[in-house]
VOGUTOR-933656 format. One record per atom (N, C-alpha, C): residue in one letter; x, y, z; atom name; residue number from 1. Coordinates in Angstrom, 1 decimal, always signed. Layout:
# VOGUTOR-933656
@code A, c1 X, c2 Y, c3 Z, site CA, pos NUM .
...
END
This chain:
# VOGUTOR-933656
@code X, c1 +33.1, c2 -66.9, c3 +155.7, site N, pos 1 .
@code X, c1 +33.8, c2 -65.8, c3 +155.1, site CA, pos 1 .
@code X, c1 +33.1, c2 -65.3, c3 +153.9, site C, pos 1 .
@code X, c1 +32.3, c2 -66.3, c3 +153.1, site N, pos 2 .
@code X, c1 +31.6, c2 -66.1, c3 +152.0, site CA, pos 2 .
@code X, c1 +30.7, c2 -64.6, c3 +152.3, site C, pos 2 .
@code X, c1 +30.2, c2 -65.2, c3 +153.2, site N, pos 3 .
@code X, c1 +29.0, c2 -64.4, c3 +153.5, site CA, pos 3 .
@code X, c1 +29.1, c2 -62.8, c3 +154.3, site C, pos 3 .
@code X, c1 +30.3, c2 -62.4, c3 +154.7, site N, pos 4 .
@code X, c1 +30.7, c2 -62.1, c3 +155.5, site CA, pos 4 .
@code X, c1 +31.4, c2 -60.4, c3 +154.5, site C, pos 4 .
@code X, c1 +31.9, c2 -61.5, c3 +153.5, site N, pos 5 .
@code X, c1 +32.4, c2 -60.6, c3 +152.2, site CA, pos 5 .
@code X, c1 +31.3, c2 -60.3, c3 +151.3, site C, pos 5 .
@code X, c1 +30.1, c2 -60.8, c3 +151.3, site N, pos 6 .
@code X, c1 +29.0, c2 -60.9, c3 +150.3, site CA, pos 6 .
@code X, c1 +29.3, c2 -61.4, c3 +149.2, site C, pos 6 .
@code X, c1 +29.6, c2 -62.5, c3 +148.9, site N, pos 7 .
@code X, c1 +30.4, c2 -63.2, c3 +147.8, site CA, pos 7 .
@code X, c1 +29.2, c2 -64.0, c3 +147.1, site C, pos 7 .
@code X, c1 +29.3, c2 -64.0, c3 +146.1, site N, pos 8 .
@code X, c1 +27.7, c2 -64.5, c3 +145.4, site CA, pos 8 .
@code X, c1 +28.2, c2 -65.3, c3 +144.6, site C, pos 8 .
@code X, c1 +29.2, c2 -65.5, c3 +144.3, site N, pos 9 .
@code X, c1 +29.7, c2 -66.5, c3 +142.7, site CA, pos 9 .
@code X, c1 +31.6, c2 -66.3, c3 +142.8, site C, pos 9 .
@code X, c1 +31.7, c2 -67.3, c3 +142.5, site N, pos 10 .
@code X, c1 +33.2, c2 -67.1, c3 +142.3, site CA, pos 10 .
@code X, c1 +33.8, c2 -67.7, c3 +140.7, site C, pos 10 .
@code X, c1 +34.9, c2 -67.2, c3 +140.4, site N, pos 11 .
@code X, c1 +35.9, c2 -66.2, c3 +141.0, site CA, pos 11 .
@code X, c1 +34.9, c2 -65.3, c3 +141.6, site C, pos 11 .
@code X, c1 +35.7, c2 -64.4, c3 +143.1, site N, pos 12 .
@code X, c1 +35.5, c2 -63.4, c3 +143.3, site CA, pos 12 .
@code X, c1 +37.0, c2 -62.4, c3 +143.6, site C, pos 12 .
@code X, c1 +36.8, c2 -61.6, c3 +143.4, site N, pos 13 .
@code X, c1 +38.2, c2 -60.5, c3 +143.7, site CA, pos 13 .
@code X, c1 +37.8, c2 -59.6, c3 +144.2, site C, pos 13 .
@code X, c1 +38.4, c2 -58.8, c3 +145.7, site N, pos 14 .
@code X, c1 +38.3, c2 -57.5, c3 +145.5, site CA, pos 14 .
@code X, c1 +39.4, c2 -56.8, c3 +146.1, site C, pos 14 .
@code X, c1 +39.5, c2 -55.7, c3 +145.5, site N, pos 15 .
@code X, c1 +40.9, c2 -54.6, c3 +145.4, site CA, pos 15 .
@code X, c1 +40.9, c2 -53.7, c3 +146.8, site C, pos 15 .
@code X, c1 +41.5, c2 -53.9, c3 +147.8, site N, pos 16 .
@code X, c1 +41.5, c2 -53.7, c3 +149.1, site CA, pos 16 .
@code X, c1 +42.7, c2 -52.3, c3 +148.6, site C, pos 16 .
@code X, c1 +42.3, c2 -51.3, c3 +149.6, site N, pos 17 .
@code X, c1 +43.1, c2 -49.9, c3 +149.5, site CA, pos 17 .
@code X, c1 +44.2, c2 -50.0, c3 +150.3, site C, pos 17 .
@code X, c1 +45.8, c2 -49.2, c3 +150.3, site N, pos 18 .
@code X, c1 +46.1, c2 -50.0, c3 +151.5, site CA, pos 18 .
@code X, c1 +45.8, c2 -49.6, c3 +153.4, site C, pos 18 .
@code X, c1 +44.6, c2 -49.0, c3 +153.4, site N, pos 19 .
@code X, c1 +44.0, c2 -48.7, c3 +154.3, site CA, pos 19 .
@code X, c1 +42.9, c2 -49.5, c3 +155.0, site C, pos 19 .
@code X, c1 +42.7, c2 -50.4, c3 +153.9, site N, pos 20 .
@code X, c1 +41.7, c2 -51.7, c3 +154.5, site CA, pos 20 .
@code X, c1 +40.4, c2 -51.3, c3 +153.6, site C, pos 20 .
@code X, c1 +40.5, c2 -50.2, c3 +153.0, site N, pos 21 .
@code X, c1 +39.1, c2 -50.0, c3 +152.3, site CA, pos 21 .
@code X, c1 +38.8, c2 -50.8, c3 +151.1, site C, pos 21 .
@code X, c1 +37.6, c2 -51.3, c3 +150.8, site N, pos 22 .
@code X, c1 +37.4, c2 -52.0, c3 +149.2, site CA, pos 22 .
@code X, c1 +37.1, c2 -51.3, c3 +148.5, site C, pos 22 .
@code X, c1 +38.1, c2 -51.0, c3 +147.5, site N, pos 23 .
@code X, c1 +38.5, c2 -49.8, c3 +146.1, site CA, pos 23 .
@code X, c1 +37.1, c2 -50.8, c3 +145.1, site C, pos 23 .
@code X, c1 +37.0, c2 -51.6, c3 +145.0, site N, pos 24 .
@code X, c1 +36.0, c2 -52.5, c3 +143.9, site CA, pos 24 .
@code X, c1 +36.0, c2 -53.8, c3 +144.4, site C, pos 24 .
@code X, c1 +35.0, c2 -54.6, c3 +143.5, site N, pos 25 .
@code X, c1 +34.4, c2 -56.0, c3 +143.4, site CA, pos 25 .
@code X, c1 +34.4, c2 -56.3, c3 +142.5, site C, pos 25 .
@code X, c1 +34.7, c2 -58.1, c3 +141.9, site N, pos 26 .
@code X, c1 +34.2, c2 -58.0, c3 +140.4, site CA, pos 26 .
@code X, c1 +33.9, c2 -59.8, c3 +141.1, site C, pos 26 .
@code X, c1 +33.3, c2 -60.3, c3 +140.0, site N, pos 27 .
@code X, c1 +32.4, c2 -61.6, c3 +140.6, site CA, pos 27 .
@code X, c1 +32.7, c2 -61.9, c3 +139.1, site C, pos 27 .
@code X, c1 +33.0, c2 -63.4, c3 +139.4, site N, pos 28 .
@code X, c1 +33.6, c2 -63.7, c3 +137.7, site CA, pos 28 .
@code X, c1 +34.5, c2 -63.2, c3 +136.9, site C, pos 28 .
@code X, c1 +35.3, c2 -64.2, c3 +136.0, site N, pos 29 .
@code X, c1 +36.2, c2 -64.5, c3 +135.1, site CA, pos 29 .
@code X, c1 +36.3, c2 -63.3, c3 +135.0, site C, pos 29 .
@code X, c1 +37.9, c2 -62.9, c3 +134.7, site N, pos 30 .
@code X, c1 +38.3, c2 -61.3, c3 +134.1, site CA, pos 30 .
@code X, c1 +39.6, c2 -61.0, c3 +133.5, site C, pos 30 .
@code X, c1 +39.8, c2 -60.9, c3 +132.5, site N, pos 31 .
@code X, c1 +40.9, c2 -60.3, c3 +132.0, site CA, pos 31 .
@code X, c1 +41.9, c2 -59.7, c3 +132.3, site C, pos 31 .
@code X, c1 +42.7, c2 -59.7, c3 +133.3, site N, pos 32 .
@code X, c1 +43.5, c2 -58.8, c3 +134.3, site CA, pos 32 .
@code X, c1 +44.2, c2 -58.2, c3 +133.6, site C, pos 32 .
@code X, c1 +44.4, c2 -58.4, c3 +132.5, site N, pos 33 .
@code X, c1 +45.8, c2 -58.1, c3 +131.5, site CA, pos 33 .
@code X, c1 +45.2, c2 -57.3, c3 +130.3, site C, pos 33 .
@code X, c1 +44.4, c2 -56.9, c3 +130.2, site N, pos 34 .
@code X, c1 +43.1, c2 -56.4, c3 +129.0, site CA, pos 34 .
@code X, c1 +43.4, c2 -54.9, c3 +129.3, site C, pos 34 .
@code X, c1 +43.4, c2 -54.2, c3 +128.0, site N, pos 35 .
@code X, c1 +43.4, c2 -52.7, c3 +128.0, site CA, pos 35 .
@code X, c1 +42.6, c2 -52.1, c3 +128.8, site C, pos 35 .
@code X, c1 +41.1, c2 -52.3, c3 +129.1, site N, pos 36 .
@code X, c1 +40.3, c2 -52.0, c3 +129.9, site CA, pos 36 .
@code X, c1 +41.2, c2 -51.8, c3 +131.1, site C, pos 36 .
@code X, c1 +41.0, c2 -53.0, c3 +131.4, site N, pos 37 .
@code X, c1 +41.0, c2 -53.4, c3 +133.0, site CA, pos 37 .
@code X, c1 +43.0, c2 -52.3, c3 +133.5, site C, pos 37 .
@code X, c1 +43.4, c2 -52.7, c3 +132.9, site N, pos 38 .
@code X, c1 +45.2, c2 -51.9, c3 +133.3, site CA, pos 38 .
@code X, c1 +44.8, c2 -50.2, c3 +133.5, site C, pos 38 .
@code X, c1 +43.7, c2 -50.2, c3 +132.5, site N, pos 39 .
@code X, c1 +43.5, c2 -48.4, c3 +132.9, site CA, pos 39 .
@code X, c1 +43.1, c2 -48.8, c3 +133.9, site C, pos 39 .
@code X, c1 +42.0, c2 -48.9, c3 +134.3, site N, pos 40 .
@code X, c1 +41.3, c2 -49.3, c3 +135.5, site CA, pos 40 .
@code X, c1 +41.9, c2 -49.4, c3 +137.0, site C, pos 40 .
@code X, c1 +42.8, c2 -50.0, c3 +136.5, site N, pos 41 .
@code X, c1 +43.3, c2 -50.6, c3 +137.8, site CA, pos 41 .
@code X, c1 +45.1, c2 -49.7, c3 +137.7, site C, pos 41 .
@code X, c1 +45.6, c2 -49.3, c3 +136.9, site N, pos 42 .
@code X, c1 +46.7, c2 -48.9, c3 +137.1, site CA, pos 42 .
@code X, c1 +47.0, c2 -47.6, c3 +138.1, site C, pos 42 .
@code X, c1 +45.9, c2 -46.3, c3 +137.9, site N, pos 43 .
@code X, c1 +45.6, c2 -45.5, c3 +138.8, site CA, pos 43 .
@code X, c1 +46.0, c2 -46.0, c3 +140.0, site C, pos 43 .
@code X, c1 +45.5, c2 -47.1, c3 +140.7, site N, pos 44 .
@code X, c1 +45.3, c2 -47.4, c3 +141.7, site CA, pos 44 .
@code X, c1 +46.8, c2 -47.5, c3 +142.4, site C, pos 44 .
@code X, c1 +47.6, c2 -47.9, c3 +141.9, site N, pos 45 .
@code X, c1 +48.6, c2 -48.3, c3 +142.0, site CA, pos 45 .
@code X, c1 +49.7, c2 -47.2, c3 +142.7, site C, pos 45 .
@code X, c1 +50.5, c2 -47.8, c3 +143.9, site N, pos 46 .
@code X, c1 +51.5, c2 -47.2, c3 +144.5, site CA, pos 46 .
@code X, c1 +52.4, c2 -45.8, c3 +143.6, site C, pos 46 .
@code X, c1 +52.4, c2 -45.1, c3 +143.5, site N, pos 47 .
@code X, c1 +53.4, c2 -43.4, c3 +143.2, site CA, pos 47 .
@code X, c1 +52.4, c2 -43.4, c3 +141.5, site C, pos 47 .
@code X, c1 +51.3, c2 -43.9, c3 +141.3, site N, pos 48 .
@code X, c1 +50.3, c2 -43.3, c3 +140.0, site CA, pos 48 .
@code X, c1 +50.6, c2 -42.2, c3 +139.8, site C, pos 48 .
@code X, c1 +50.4, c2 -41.5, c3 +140.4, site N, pos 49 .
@code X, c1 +49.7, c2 -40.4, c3 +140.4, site CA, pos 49 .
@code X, c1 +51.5, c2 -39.2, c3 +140.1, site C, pos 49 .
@code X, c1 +52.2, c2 -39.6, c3 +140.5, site N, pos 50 .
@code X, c1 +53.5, c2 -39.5, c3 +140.2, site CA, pos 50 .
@code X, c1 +53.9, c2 -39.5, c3 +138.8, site C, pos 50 .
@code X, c1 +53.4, c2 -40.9, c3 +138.0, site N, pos 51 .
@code X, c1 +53.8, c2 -40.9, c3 +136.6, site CA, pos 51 .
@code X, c1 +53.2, c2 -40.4, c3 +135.6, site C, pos 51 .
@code X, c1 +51.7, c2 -39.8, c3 +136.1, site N, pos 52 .
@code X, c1 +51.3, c2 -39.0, c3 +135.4, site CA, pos 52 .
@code X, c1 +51.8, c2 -37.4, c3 +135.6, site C, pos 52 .
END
């Protein structure tokens, strides 16, 4: 599966669309809760696009 996903180091995560597509990758330790990352990732998220 490693190899399969191209996984080179773990942690690994990646943000699946809900279409099956990989929205991103990130390899190593991450902040999920960090101002960065919630912009980042909030977009993505079911009726977004709605609350803005």
């Amino acid at each position: 599966m490693a190899r399969a996903w191209r996984v080179t180091g773990l942690p690994a995560t990646f943000l699946i669309r809900p279409g099956g597509e990989v929205a991103g990758t990130a390899v190593g330790a991450r902040e999920w809760d960090s101002a960065p990352m919630r912009a980042l990732l909030e977009p993505m998220l079911p009726g977004a696009h709605a609350r803005h």
